[in-house]
N, C-alpha and C positions, 0 to 999 in steps of 0.2 A: 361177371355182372352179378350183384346181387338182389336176383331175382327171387321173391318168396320166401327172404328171408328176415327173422321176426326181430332176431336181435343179435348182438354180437357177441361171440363166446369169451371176448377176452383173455383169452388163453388159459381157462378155468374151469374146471367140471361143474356140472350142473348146483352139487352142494355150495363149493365154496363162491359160485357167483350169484348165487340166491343170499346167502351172508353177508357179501359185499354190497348187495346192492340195499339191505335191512340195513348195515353200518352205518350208510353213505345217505341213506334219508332219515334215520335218527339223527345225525348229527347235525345234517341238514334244518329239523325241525326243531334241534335244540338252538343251534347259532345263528339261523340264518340266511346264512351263506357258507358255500365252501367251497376248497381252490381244488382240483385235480387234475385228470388229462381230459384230453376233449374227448376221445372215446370212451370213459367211463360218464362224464358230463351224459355226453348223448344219449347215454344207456339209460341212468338215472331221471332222465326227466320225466318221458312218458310214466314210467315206475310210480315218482311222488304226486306228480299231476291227478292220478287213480287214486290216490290217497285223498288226496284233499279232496275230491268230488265227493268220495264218500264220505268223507266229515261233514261235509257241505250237506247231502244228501243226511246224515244222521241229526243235522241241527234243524234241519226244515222238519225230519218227522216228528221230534220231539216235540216240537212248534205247533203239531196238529194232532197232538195229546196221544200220536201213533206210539207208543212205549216196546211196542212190540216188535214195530218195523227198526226204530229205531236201535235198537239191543241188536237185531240180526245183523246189522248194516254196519255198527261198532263191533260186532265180534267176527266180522270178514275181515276190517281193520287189523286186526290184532294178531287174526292168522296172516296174514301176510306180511305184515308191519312185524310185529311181536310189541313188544313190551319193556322198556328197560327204565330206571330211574333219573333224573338230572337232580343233580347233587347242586343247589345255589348258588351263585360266583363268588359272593361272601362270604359262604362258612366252606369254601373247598379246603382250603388251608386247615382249617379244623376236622376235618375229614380225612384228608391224609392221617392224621396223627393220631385217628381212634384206634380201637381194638375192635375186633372183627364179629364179635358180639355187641358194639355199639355202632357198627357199619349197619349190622343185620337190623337194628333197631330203627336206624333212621330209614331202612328203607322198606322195612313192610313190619306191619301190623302185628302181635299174637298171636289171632287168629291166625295169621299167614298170607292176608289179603298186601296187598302193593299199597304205598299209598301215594295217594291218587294228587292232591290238590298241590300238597304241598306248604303247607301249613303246619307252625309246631304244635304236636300233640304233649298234655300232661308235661311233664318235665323235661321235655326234649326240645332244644333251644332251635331244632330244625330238622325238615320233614324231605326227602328230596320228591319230586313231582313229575307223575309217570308224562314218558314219552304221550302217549294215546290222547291223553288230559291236555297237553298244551295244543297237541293237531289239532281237537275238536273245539278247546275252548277260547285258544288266543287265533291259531292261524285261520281256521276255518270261517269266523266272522269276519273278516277283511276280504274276503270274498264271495258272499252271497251272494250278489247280485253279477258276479262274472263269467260267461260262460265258459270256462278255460283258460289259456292262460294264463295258469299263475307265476310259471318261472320263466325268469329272464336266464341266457347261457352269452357269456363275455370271454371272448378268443381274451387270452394273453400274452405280451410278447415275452415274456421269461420264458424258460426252460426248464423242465425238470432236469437237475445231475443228475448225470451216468448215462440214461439213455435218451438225451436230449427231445422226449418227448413233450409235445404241446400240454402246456398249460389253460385251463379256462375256468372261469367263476360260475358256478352255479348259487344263482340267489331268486328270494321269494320278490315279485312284483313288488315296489312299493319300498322296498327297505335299501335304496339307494342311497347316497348321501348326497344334500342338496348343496352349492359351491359355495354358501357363505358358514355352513359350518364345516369347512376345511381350515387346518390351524398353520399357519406359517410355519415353514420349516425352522429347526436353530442355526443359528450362524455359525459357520464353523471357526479353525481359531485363525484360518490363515484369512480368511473374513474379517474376522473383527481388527486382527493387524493391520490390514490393508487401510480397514476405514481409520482405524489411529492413525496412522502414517499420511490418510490425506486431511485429515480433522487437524492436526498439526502443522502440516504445509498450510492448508490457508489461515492457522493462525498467525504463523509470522508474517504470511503475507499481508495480510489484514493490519499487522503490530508497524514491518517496516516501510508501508503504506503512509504512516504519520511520522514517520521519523524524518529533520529537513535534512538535506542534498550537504553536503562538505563543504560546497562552496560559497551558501548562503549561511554558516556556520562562520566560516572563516570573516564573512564582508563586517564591517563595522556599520550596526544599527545606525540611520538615519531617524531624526527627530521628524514630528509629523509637523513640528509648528515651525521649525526654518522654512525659509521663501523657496521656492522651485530651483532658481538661480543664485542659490546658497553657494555652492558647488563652483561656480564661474566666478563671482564674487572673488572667492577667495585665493580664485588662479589665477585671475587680473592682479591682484595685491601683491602676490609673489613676485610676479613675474615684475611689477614698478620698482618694486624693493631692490631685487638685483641685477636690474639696469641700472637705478640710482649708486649705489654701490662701486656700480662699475665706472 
């Protein structure tokens, strides 16, 4: 039974699951959302939930010109969180392909400060924008007024390969997606064959629908303005003819 116990080791020494769990709410805070197992899910939520309180908690002192409280409360962040850069989704591509003294650039200062907002400085087409700055300044306002929580945890039915461990989504409140912006799937090709093959059958059907019968083809057109007993007429006359004959 796990009684009095705070969390789960995940089969990792203290170092590397202190790392895993800083990885896993940065990327969290950069994307969103992220997919993993449901025991590291589990692990991670109380983790970033403490996070956002205190962004939470550092936007309110700010707010009440506390400069001081607020600075202690962002640099508990940081020791625990740490710090790392988000490189833009638009210039990643350009990013891959710099040099390592133009990496160093985009991501901190002269000085040697981080930078922070994200915004290009002097001649630098683009700035990446520290972890800590998006927590306090994008995700932390979306929940001031809630007291907890903030993350939703979504079982999945996939499975990780190899060791067929559960799958689950950890995502921030709110960043769901609502059913009318879901985009129909494509059709695949043996889809679209199927619909030509019945878009075809009902053409001809529809085509040999007006086409006349063989045997109204064959009959000899009747005039509309002979008499009804046009017909009889003409079998009487026969038939006098070759009796007389006879």
């Amino acid at each position: 039974m796990r009684h009095r116990i705070h969390h789960r080791k995940l089969n990792r020494t203290s170092e590397h699951r202190t790392a895993l769990m800083r990885n896993m709410a940065q990327n969290l805070i950069e994307h969103g959302r992220i997919t993993t197992t449901l025991a590291k899910a589990k692990n991670l939520r109380p983790y970033i939930e403490r996070l956002v309180t205190m962004a939470v908690r550092t936007r309110k002192l700010a707010g009440e010109r506390d400069h001081a409280g607020a600075l202690r409360v962002r640099r508990g962040i940081e020791q625990t969180l740490g710090d790392r850069g988000i490189v833009p989704k638009n210039h990643r591509e350009t990013y891959s392909g710099m040099s390592d003294a133009q990496r160093a650039k985009t991501m901190k200062m002269a000085s040697g400060r981080r930078h922070r907002t994200g915004e290009p400085k002097g001649r630098l087409a683009f700035t990446a924008e520290s972890v800590i700055h998006r927590l306090v300044e994008t995700v932390a306002p979306r929940f001031t007024d809630r007291p907890g929580g903030y993350t939703r945890l979504i079982r999945l039915a996939d499975r990780r390969i190899g060791d067929h461990s559960q799958l689950a989504m950890l995502q921030f409140v709110g960043d769901e997606e609502a059913p009318v912006t879901l985009t129909k799937p494509d059709r695949t090709a043996r889809k679209r064959r199927a619909d030509g093959r019945y878009a075809l059958a009902a053409k001809c059907a529809k085509t040999w629908g007006k086409r006349p019968s063989r045997v109204e083809s064959d009959a000899a057109p009747v005039s509309e303005d002979a008499p009804e007993d046009s017909a009889d007429v003409s079998a009487s006359e026969t038939n006098g003819e070759e009796s007389g004959t006879g």
